[in-house]
N, C-alpha and C positions, 0 to 999 in steps of 0.2 A: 842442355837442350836435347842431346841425343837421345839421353835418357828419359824425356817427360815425351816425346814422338812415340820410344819405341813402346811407354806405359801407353800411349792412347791405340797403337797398335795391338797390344795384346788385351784391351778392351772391348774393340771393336769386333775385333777377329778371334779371337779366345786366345789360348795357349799353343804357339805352334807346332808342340810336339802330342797335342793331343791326339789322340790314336781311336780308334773306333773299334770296337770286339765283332764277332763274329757277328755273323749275319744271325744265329739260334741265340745269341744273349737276349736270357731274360729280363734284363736291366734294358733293352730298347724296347718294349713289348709293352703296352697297357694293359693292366685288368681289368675285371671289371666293376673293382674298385679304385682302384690307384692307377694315376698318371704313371709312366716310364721315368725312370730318371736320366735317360740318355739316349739321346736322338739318332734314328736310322740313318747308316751311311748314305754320302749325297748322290742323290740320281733314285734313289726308292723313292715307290709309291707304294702304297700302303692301304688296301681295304677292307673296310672291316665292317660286320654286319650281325644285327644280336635282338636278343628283347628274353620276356620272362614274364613271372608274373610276380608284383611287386605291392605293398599294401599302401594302399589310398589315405593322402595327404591333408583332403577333406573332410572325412570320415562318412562321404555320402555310402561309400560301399566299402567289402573287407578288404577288396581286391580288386587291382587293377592290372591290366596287361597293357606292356610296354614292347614298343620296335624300336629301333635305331640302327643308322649308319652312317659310317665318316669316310673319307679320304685325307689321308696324312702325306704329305709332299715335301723330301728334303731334296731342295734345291742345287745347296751348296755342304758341304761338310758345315757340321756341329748347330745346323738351321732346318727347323722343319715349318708348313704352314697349315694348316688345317680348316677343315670346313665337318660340322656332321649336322645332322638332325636326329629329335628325338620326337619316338610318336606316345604320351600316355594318355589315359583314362578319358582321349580326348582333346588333349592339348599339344600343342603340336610347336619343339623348341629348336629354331637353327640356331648356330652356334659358328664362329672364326675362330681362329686361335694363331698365336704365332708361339714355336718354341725356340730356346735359345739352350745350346748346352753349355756350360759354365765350366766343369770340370769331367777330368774320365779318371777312374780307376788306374786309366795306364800310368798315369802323373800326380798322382794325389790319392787321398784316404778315400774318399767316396765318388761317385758320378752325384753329380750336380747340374738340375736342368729348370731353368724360369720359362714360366708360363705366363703369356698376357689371353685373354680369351674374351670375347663380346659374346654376349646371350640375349637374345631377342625377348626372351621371357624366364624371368630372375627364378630363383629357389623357391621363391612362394607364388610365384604365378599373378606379379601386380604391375609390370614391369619390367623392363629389361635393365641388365646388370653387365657390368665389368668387372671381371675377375682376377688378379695376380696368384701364383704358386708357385712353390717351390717343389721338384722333388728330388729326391735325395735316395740313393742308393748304396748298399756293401754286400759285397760277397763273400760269403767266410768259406772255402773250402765248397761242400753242397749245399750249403744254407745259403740262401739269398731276404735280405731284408731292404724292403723299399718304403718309405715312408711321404706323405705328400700336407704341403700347409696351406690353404688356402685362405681370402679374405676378400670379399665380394663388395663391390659397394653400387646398392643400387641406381638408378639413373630414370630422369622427371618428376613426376609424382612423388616416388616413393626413395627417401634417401636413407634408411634403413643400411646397416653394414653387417654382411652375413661371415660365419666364420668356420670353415672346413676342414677337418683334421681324417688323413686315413694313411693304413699302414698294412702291410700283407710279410709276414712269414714264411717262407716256403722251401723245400727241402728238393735235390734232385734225385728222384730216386733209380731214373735211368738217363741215359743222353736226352732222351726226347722228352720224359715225363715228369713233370714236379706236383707235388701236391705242400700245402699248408692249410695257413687260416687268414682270414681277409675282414678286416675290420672299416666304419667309417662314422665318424659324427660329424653333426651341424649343429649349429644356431648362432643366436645373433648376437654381434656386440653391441651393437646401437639397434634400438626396437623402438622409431618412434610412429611407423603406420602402421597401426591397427589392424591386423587381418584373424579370421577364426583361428590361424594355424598360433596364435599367440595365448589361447585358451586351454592350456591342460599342461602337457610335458614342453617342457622347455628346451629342449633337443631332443634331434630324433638319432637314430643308430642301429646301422645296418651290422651284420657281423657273421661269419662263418665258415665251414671250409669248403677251399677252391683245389681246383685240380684243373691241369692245361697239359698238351701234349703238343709238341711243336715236331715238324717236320719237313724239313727245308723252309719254303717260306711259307707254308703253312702252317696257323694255329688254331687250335681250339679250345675252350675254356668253360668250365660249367662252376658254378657254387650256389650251394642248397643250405640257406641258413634262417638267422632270425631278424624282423626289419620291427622295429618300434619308432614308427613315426613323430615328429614333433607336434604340439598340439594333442587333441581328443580322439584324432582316429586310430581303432582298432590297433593292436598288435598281430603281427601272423607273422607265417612261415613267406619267404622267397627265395625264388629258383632265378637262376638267369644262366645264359648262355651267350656268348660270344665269339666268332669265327672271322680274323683275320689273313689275307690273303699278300703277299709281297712279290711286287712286280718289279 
């Protein structure tokens, strides 16, 4: 009996010796491809603010310009809750989240953090969706790899299940500064409503390299790469940029 308590205990509340890394871990820090794999110590707030320009998923134009920004809130140790908005081409997406950290580096092979997330208006823009993920983190020495899985599944109309995979490389080449390469695909496992974005390429994939320089609780992050949208629009270049602040 004591043992099946203290299993539900360290279910609910994680691992009790998990340990949280510095405040500059680049494992608690999103990019601006991938989720973090391991949640800011508790009592940070977290904001952050970005956009770029990004190629159009409709294929009305080559290019579109995107804003966005969030606030990230960990409450309690190894829990964070999230709220952001995103502004493109016109459409305009809030978004919830709650994180949960699973595992840390200090206790096991990798950081491990699940993600539940609501989206007011889905991946294809017909609908709003519910998203789950996982991300998953290692540090080798200067090498940092962070990997993220995702699996969306739409909600009313449209029951459609979308399917997210992205991963970022990246190397520290000073305390403050890292650069790599930052990758991400989509598309769908279940495609049974019908939209344009279902006419051409059958996933889309952003991909290229990123550079951040961190600075106490300041970050900032640029990557200049290549975006092949899913469906018939255009291929092009995109830039984005990203600046989070920690309070």
């Amino acid at each position: 009996m004591k043992t099946t308590s203290r299993m539900l205990v360290f279910l609910v509340l994680g691992p009790p010796t998990l340990a949280r890394a510095a405040e500059d871990d680049w494992n608690m820090r999103d990019t601006l491809l991938t989720e973090a794999a391991a949640v800011p110590g508790a009592g940070t707030v977290r904001v952050s603010a970005g956009g770029g320009l990004n190629q159009s998923d409709d294929g009305a134009d080559a290019s579109v310009t995107s804003l966005g920004a969030s606030l990230l809130w960990s409450p309690v140790t190894n829990l964070a809750l999230g709220v952001s908005s995103q502004w493109q081409g016109g459409s305009f997406t809030p978004t919830a989240s709650v994180r949960w950290q699973l595992l840390s580096e200090a206790v096991a092979p990798v950081n491990l953090t699940a993600l539940v997330r609501f989206r007011a208006v889905g991946m294809e823009s017909t609908g709003s969706e519910l998203d789950a993920k996982l991300a998953f983190g290692r540090t080798l020495g200067r090498v940092g790899l962070t990997g993220n899985v995702l699996v969306g599944k739409g909600l009313g109309h449209r029951g459609d299940v979308d399917f997210e995979a992205a991963s970022l490389a990246s190397y520290q080449l000073t305390p403050s500064f890292r650069a790599g390469l930052e990758g991400r695909v989509h598309f769908e496992l279940v495609d049974e409503f019908k939209t344009p974005e279902d006419m051409g390429r059958p996933f889309g994939l952003v991909v290229g390299p990123t550079a951040s320089y961190v600075w106490k609780g300041f970050q900032l992050q640029g990557l200049v790469g290549w975006s092949s949208p899913r469906g018939s629009a255009p291929t092009g270049v995109v830039a984005q940029a990203l600046a989070t602040f920690d309070f």
